[in-house]
Backbone and ligand atoms as CSV (ligand in chain L), in Angstrom:
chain,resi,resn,atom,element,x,y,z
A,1,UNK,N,N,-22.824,-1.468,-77.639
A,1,UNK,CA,C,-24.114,-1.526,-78.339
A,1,UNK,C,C,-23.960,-0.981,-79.755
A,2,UNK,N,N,-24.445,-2.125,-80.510
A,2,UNK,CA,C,-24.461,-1.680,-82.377
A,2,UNK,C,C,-25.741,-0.434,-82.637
A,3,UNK,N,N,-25.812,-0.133,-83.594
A,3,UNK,CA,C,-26.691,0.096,-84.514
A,3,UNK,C,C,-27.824,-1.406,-84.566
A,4,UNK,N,N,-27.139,-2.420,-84.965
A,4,UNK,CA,C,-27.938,-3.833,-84.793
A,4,UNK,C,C,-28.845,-4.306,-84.069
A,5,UNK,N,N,-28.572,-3.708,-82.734
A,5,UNK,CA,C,-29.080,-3.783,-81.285
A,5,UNK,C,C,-30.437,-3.757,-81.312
A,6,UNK,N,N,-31.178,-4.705,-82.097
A,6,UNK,CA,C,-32.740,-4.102,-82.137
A,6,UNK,C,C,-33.531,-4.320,-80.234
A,7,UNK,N,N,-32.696,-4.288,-79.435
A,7,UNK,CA,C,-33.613,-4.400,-78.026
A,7,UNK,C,C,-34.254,-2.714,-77.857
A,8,UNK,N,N,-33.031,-1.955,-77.110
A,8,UNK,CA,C,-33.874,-0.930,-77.345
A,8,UNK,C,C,-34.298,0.075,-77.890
A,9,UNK,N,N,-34.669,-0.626,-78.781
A,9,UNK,CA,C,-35.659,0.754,-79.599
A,9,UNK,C,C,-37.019,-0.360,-79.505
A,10,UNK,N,N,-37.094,-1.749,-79.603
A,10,UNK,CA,C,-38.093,-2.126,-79.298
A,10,UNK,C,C,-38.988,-1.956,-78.170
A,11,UNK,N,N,-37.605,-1.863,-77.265
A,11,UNK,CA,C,-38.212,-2.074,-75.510
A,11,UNK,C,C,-38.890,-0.540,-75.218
A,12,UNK,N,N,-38.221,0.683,-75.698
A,12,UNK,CA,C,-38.916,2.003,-75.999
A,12,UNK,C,C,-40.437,1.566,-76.632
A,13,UNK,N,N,-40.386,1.283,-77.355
A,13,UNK,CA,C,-41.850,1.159,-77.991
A,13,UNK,C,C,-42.838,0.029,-77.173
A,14,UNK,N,N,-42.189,-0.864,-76.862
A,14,UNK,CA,C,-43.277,-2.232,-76.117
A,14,UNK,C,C,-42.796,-2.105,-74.519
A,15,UNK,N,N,-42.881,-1.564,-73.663
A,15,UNK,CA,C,-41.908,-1.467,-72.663
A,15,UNK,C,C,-42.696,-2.465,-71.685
A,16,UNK,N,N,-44.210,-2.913,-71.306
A,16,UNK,CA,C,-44.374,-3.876,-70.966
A,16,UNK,C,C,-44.275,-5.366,-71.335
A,17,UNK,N,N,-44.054,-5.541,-72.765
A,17,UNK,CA,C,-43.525,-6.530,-73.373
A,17,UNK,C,C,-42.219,-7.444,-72.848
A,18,UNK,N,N,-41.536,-5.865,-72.839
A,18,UNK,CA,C,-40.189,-6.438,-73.004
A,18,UNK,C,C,-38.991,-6.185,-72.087
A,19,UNK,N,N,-39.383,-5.548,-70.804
A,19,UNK,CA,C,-38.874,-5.184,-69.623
A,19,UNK,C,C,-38.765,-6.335,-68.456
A,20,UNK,N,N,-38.401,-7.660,-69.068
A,20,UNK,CA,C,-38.032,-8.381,-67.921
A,20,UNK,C,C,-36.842,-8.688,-68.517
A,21,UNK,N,N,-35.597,-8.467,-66.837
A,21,UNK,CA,C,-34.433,-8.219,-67.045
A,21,UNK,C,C,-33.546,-9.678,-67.775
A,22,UNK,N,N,-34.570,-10.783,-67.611
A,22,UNK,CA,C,-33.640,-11.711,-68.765
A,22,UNK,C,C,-33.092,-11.828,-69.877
A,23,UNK,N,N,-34.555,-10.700,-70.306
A,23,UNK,CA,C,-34.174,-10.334,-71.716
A,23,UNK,C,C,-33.017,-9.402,-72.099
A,24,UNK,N,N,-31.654,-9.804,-72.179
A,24,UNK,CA,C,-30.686,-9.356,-72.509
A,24,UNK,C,C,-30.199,-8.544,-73.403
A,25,UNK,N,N,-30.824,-9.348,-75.094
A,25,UNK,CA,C,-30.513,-8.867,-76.092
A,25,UNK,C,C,-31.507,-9.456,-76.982
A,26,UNK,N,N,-31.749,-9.141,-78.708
A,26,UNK,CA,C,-32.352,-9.781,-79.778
A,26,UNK,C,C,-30.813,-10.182,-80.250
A,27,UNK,N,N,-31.025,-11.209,-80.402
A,27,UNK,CA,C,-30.048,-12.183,-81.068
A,27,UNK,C,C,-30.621,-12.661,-82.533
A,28,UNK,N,N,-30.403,-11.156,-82.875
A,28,UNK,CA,C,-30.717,-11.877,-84.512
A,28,UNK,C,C,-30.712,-10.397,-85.220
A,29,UNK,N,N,-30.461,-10.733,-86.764
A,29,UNK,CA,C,-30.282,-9.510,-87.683
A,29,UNK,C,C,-31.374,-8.628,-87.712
A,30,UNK,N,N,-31.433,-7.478,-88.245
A,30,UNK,CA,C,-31.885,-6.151,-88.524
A,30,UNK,C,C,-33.342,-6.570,-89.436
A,31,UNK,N,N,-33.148,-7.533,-90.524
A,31,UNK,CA,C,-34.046,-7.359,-91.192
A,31,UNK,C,C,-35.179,-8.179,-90.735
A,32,UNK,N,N,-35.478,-8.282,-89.149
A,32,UNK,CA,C,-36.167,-8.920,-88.713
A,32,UNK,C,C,-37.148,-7.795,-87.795
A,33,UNK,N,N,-36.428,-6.968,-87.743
A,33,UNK,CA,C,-36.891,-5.931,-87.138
A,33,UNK,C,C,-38.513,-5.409,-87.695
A,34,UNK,N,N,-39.289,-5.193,-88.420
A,34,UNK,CA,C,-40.816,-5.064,-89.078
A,34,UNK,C,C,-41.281,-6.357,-88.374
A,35,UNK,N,N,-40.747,-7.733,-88.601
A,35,UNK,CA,C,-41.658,-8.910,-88.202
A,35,UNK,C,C,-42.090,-8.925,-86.492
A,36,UNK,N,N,-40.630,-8.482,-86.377
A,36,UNK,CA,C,-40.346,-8.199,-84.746
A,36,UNK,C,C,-41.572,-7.005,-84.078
A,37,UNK,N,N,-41.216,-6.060,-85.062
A,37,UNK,CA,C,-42.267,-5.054,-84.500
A,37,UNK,C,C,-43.675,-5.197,-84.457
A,38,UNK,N,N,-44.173,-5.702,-85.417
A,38,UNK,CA,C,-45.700,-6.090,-85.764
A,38,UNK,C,C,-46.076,-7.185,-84.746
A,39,UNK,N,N,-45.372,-8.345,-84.577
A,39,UNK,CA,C,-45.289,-9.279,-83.358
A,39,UNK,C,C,-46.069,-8.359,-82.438
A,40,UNK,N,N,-44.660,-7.147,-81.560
A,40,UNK,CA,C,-44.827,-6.735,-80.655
A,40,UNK,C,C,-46.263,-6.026,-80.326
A,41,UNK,N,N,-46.374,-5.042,-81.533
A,41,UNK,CA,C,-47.561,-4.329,-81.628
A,41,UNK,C,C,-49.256,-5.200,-81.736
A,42,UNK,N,N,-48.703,-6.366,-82.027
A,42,UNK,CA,C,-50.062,-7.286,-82.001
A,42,UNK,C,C,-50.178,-7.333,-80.402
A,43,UNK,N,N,-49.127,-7.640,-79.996
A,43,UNK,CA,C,-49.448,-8.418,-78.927
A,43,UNK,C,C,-49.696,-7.529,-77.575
A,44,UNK,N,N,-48.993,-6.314,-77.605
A,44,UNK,CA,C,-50.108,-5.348,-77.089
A,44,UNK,C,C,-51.234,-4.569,-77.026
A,45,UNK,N,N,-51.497,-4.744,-78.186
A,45,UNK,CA,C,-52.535,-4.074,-78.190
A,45,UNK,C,C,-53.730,-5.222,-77.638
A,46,UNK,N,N,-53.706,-6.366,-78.408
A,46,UNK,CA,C,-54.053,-7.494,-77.544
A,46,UNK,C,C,-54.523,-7.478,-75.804
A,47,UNK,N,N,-53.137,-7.490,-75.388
A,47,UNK,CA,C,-53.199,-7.308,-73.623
A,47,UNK,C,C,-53.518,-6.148,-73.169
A,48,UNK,N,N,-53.942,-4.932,-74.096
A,48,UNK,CA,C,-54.139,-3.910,-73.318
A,48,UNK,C,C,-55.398,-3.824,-73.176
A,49,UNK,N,N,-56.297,-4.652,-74.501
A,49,UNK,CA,C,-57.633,-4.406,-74.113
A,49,UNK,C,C,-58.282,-6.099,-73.694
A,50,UNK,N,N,-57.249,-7.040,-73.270
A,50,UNK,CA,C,-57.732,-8.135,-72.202
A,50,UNK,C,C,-56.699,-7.928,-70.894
A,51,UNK,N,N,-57.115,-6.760,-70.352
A,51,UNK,CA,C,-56.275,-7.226,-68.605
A,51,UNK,C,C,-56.660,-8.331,-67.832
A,52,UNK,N,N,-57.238,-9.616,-68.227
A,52,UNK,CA,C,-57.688,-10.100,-67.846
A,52,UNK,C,C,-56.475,-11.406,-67.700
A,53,UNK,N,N,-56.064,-11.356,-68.566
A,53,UNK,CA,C,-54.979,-12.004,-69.297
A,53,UNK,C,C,-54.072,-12.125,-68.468
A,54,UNK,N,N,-52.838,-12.859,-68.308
A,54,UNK,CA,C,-51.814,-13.269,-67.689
A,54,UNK,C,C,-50.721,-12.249,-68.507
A,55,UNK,N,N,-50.186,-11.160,-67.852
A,55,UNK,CA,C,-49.374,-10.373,-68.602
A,55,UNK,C,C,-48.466,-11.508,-69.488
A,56,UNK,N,N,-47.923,-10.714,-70.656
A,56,UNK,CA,C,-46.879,-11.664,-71.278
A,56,UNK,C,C,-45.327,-10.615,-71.310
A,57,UNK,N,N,-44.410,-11.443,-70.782
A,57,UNK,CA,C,-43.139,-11.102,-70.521
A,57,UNK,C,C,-42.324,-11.885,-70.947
A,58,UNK,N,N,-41.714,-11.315,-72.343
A,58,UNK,CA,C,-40.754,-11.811,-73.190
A,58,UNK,C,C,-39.683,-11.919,-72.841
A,59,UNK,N,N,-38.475,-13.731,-72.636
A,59,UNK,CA,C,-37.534,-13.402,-71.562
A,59,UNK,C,C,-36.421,-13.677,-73.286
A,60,UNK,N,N,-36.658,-13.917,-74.188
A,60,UNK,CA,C,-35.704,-14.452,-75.196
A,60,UNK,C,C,-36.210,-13.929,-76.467
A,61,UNK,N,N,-35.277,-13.360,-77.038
A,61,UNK,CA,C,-35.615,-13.411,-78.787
A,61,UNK,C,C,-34.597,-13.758,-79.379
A,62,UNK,N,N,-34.553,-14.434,-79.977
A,62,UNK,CA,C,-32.686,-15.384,-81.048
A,62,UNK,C,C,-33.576,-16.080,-82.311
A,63,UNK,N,N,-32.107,-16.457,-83.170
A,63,UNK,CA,C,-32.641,-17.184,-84.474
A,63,UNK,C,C,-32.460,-18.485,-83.750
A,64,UNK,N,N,-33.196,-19.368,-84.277
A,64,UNK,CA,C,-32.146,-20.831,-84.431
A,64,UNK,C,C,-32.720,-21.472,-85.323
A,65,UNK,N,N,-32.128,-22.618,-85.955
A,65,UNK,CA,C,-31.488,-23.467,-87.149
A,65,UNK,C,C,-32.872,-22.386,-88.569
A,66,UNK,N,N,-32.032,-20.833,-88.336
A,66,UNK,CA,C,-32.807,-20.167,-89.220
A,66,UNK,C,C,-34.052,-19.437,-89.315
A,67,UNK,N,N,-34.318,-19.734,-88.022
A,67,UNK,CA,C,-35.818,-18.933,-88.143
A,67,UNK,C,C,-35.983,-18.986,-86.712
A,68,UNK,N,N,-36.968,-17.808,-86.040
A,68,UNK,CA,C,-36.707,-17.175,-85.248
A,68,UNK,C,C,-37.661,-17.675,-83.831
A,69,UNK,N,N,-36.748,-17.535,-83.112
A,69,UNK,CA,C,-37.408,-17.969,-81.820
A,69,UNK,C,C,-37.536,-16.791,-80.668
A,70,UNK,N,N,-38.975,-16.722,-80.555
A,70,UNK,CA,C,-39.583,-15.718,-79.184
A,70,UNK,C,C,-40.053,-16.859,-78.140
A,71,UNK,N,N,-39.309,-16.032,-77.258
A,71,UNK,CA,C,-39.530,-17.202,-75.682
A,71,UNK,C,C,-40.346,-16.220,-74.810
A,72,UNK,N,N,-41.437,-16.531,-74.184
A,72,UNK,CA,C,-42.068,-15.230,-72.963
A,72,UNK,C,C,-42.498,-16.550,-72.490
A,73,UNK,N,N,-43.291,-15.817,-71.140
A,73,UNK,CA,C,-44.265,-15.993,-70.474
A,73,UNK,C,C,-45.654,-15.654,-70.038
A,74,UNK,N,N,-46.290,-16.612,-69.763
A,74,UNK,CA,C,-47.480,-15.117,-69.472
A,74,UNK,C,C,-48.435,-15.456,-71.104
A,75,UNK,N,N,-49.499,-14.776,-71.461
A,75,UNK,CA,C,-50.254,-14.398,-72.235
A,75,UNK,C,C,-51.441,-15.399,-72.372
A,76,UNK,N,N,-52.114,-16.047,-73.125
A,76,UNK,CA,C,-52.839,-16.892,-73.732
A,76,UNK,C,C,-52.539,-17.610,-75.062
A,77,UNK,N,N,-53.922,-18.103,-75.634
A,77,UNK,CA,C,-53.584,-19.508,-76.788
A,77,UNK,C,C,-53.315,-18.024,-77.800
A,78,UNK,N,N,-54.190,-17.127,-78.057
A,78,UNK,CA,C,-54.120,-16.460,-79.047
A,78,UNK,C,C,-52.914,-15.758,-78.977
A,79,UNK,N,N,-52.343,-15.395,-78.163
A,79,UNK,CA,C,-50.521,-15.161,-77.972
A,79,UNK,C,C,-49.968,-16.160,-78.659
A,80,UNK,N,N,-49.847,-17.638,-78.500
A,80,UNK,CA,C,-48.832,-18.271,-78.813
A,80,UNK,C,C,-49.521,-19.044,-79.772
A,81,UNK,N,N,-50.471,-18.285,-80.683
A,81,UNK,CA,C,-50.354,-18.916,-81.929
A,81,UNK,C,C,-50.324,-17.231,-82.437
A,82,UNK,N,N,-50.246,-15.844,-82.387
A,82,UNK,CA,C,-49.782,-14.927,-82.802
A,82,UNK,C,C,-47.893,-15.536,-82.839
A,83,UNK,N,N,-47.637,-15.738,-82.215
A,83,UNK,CA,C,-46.092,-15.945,-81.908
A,83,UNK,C,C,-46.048,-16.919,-83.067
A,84,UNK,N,N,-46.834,-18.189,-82.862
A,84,UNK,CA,C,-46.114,-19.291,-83.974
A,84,UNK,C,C,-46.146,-18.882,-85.034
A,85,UNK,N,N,-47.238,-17.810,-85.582
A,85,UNK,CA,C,-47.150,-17.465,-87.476
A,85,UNK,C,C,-46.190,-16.360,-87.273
A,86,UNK,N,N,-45.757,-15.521,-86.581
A,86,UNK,CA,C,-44.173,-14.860,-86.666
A,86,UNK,C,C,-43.131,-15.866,-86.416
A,87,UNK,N,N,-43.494,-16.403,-86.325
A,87,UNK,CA,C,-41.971,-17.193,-86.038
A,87,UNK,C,C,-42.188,-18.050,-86.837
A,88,UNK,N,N,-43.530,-18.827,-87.816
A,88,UNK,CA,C,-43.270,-18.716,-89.181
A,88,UNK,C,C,-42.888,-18.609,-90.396
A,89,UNK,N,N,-43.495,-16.891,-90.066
A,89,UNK,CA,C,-43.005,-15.639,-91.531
A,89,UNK,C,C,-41.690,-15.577,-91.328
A,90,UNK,N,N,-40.965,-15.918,-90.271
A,90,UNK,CA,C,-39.367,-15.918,-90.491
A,90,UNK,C,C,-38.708,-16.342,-91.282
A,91,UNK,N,N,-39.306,-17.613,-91.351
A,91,UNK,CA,C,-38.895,-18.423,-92.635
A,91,UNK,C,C,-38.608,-18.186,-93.782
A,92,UNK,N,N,-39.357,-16.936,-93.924
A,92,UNK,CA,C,-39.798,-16.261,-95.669
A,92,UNK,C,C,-39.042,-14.820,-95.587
A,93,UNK,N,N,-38.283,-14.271,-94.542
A,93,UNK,CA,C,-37.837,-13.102,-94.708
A,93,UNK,C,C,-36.464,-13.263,-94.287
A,94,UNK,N,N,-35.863,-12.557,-95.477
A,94,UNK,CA,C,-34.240,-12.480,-95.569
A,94,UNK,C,C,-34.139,-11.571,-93.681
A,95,UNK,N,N,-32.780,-12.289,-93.521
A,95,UNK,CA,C,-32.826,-11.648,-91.886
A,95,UNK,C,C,-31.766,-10.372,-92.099
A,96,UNK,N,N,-31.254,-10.378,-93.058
A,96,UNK,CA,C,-30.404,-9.253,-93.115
A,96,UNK,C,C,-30.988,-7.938,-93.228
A,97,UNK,N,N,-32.232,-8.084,-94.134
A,97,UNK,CA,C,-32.213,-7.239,-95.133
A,97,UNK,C,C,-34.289,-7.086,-95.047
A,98,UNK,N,N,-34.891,-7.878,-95.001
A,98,UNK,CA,C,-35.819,-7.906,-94.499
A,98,UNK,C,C,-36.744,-8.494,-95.531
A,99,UNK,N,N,-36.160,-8.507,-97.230
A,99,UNK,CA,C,-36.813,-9.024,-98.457
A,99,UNK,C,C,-36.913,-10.128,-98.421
A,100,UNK,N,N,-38.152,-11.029,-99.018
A,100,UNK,CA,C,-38.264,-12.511,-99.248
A,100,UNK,C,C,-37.435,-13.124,-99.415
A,101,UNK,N,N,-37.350,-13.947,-98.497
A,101,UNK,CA,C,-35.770,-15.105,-98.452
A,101,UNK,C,C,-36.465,-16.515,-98.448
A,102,UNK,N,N,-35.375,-17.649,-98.338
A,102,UNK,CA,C,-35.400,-18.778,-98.553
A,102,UNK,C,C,-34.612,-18.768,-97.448
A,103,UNK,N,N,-34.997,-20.180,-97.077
A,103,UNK,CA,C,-33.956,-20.923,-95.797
A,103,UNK,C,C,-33.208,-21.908,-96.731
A,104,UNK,N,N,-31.783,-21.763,-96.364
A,104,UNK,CA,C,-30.841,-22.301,-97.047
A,104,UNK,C,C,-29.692,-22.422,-95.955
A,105,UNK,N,N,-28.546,-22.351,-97.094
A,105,UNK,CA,C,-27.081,-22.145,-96.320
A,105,UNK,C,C,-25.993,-23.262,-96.026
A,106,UNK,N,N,-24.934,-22.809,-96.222
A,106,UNK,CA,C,-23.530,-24.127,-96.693
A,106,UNK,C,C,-23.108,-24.492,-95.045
A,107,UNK,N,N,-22.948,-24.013,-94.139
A,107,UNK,CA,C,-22.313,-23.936,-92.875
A,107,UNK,C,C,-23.796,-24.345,-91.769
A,108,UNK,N,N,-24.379,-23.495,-91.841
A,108,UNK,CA,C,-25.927,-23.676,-90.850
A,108,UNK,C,C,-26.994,-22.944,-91.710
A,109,UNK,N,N,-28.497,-23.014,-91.129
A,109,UNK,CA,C,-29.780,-23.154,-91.877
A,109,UNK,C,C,-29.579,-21.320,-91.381
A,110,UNK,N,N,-29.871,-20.134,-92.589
A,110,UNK,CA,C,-30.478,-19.629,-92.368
A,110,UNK,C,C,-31.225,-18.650,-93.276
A,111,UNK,N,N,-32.108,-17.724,-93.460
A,111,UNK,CA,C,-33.088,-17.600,-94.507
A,111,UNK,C,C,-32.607,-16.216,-95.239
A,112,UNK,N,N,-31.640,-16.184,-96.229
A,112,UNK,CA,C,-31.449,-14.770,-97.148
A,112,UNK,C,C,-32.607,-14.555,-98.159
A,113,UNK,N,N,-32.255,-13.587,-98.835
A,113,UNK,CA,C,-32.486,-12.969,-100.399
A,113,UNK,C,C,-32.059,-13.431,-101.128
A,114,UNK,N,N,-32.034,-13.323,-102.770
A,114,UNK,CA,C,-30.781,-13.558,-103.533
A,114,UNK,C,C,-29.654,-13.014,-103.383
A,115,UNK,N,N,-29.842,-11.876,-102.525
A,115,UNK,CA,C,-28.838,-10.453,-102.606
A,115,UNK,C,C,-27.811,-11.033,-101.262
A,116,UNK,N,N,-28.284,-11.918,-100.703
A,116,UNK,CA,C,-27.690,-12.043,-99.420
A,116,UNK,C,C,-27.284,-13.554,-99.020
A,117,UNK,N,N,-27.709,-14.189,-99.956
A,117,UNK,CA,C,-27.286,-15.888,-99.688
A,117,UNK,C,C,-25.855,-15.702,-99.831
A,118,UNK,N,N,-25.347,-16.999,-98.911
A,118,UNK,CA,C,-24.316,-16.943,-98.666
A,118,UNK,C,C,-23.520,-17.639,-100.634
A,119,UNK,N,N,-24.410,-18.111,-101.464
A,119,UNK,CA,C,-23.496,-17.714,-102.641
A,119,UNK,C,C,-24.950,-17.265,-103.754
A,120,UNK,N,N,-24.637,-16.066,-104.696
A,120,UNK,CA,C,-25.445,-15.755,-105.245
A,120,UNK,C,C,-25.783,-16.553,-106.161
A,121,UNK,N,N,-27.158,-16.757,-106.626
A,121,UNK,CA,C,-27.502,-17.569,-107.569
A,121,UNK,C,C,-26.411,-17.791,-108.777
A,122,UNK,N,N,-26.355,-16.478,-109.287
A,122,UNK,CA,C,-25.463,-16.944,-110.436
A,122,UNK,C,C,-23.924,-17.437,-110.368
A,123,UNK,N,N,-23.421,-17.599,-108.987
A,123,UNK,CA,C,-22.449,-18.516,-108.848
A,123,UNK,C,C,-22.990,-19.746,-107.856
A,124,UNK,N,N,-23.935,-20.484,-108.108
A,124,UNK,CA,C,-24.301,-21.466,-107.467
A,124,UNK,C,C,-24.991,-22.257,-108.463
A,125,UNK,N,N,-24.967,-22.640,-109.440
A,125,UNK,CA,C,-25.849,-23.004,-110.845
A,125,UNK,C,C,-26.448,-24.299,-110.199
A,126,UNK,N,N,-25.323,-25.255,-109.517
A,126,UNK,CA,C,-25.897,-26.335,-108.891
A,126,UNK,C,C,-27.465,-25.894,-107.391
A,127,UNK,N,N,-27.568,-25.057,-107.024
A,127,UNK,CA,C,-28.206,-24.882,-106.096
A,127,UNK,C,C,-27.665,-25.589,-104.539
A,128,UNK,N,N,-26.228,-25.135,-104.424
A,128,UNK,CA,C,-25.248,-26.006,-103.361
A,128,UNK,C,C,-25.433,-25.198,-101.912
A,129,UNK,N,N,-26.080,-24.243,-101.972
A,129,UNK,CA,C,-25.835,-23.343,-101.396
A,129,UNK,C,C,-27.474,-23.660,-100.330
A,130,UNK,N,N,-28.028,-24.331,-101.605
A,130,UNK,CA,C,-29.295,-25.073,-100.705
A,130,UNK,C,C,-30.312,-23.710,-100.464
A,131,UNK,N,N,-29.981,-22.547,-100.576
A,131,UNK,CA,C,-31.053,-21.913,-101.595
A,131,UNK,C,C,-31.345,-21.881,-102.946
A,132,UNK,N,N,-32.421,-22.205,-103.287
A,132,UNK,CA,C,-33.344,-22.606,-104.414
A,132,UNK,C,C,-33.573,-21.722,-104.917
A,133,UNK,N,N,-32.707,-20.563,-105.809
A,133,UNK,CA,C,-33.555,-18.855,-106.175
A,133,UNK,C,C,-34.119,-19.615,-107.811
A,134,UNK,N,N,-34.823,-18.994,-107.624
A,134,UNK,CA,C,-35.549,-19.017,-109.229
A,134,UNK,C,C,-34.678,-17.869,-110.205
A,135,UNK,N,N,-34.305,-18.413,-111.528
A,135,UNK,CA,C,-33.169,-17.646,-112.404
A,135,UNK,C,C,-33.979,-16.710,-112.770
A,136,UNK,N,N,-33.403,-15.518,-112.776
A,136,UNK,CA,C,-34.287,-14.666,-114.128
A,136,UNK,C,C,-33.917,-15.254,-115.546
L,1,ZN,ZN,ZN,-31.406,-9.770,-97.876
């Protein structure tokens, strides 16, 4: 287990969230961790004051082609449209690092900073890199 490991320190904080044993790991960088958390914290506080609700039990969290995918079960519509605008805002936040990113990238889709694209603006003049930074 990294430092990286954002499961548990999440699963400490959301522990009905995120205590079904499928959920293995977060498969995805650090600077996702605030989007991740606010997610979480919506979505309990949510179910704590509708028990009415179909618990929600998160069995997956990973990136794919760049932006981030939460898999559960369980909750309502207002769950899984809380889920779709985080998984959204992914789009817009560097995953390393957590600052406004772009989805880009030479190899596969995924969303840096300037500070963190896989080539920095000022060695990418063409925009090859398929992030679009605006020059100073
Ligand atoms: Zn970054």
């Amino acid at each position: 287990m990294t430092d990286d490991d954002l499961l548990p320190l999440l699963r400490t904080r959301y522990p009905a969230l995120l205590d079904d044993p499928a959920l293995r790991e977060i498969a995805c960088l650090p600077g996702w961790l605030d989007l991740l958390n606010e997610l979480c914290k919506t979505l309990a506080l949510y179910l704590r004051e509708h028990p009415e609700i179909e618990p929600l039990k998160v069995v997956r969290i990973k990136e794919k082609w760049g932006g981030l995918r939460f898999h559960y079960n369980g909750g309502d519509d207002l769950c899984r449209r809380t889920v779709d605008a985080a998984q959204n805002s992914s789009l817009t936040i560097c995953e390393i690092c957590g600052a406004a990113g772009l989805l880009g990238g030479l190899r596969y889709l995924t969303v840096r900073c300037s500070l963190h694209a896989e080539l920095p603006p000022d060695e990418d003049p063409e925009g090859e890199s398929g992030y679009t930074f605006i020059q100073e």
